[in-house]
C-alpha positions as CSV (number, residue, x, y, z in Angstrom):
1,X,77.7,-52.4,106.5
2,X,74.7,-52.3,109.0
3,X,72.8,-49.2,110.0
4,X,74.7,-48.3,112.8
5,X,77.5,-48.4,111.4
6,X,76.2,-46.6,108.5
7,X,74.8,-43.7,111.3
8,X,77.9,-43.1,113.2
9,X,79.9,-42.6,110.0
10,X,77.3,-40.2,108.3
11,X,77.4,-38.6,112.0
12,X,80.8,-37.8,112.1
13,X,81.3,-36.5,107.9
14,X,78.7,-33.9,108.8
15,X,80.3,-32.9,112.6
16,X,83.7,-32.8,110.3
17,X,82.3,-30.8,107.3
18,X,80.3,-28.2,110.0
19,X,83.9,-27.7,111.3
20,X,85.6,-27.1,108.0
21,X,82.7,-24.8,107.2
22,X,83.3,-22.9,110.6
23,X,86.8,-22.9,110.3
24,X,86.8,-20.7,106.9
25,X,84.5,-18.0,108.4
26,X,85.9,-17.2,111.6
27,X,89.0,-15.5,110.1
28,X,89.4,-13.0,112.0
29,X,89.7,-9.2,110.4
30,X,92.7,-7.5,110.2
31,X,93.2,-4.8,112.6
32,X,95.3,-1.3,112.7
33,X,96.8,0.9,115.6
34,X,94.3,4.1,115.7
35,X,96.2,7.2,117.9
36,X,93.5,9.5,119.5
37,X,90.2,7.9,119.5
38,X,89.8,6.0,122.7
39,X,88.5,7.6,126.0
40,X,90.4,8.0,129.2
41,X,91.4,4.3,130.4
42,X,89.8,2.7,127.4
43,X,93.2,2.1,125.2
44,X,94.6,-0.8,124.1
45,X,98.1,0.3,124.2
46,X,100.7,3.5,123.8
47,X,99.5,5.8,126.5
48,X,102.9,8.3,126.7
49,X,105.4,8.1,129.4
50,X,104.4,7.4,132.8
51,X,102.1,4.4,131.7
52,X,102.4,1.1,131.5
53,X,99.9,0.1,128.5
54,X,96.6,-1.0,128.2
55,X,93.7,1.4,129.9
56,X,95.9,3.9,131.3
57,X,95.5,6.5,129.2
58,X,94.3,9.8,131.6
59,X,91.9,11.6,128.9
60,X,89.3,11.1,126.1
61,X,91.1,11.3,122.9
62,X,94.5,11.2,124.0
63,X,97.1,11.4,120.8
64,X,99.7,9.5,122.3
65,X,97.0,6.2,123.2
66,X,95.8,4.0,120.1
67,X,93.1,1.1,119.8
68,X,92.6,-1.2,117.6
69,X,90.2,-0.7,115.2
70,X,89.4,-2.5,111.6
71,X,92.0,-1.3,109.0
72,X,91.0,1.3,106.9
73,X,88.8,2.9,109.3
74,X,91.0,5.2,111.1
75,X,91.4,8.0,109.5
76,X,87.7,8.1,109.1
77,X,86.9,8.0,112.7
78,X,85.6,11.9,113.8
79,X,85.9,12.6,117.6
80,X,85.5,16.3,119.2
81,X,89.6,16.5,119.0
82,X,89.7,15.9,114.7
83,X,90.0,12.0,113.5
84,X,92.0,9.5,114.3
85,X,95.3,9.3,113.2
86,X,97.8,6.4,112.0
87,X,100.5,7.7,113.7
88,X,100.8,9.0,117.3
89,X,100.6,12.9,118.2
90,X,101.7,15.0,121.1
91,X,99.8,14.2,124.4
């Protein structure tokens, strides 16, 4: 084997192993639905009848609206209305 050839191969191990190594951190964290702790046109989703979805949600805090948020944390999530909930509450 000559040099090059040598180069190009170590190269492309260490591009493959950096990938590998990337690939097994960027799991992405689970997420859960959080009713009541998004401001007015800031939910993700769930905003009560009259709405279509995401960002349409007409006050701070509505219970009907959720975001997403990293599981586990919702019910420890304070706003001026009480925390956030798991399930959805009257609008």
């Amino acid at each position: 084997m000559n040099q090059r050839t040598l180069a190009v191969t170590a190269l492309t191990l260490g591009a493959l192993m950096s990938g590998v190594a990337m690939a097994q951190t960027a799991a992405p964290a689970a997420m859960e639905k959080c009713y009541g702790v998004s401001l007015a046109g800031k939910n993700d989703c769930a905003a009560g009848p009259g709405t279509s979805c995401a960002g349409t949600s007409k006050v701070d805090y509505q219970a009907n609206a959720w975001k997403n948020v990293p599981a586990g944390t919702c019910s420890t999530l304070k706003t001026p209305k009480g925390m956030g909930s798991l399930t959805p509450g009257k609008a």
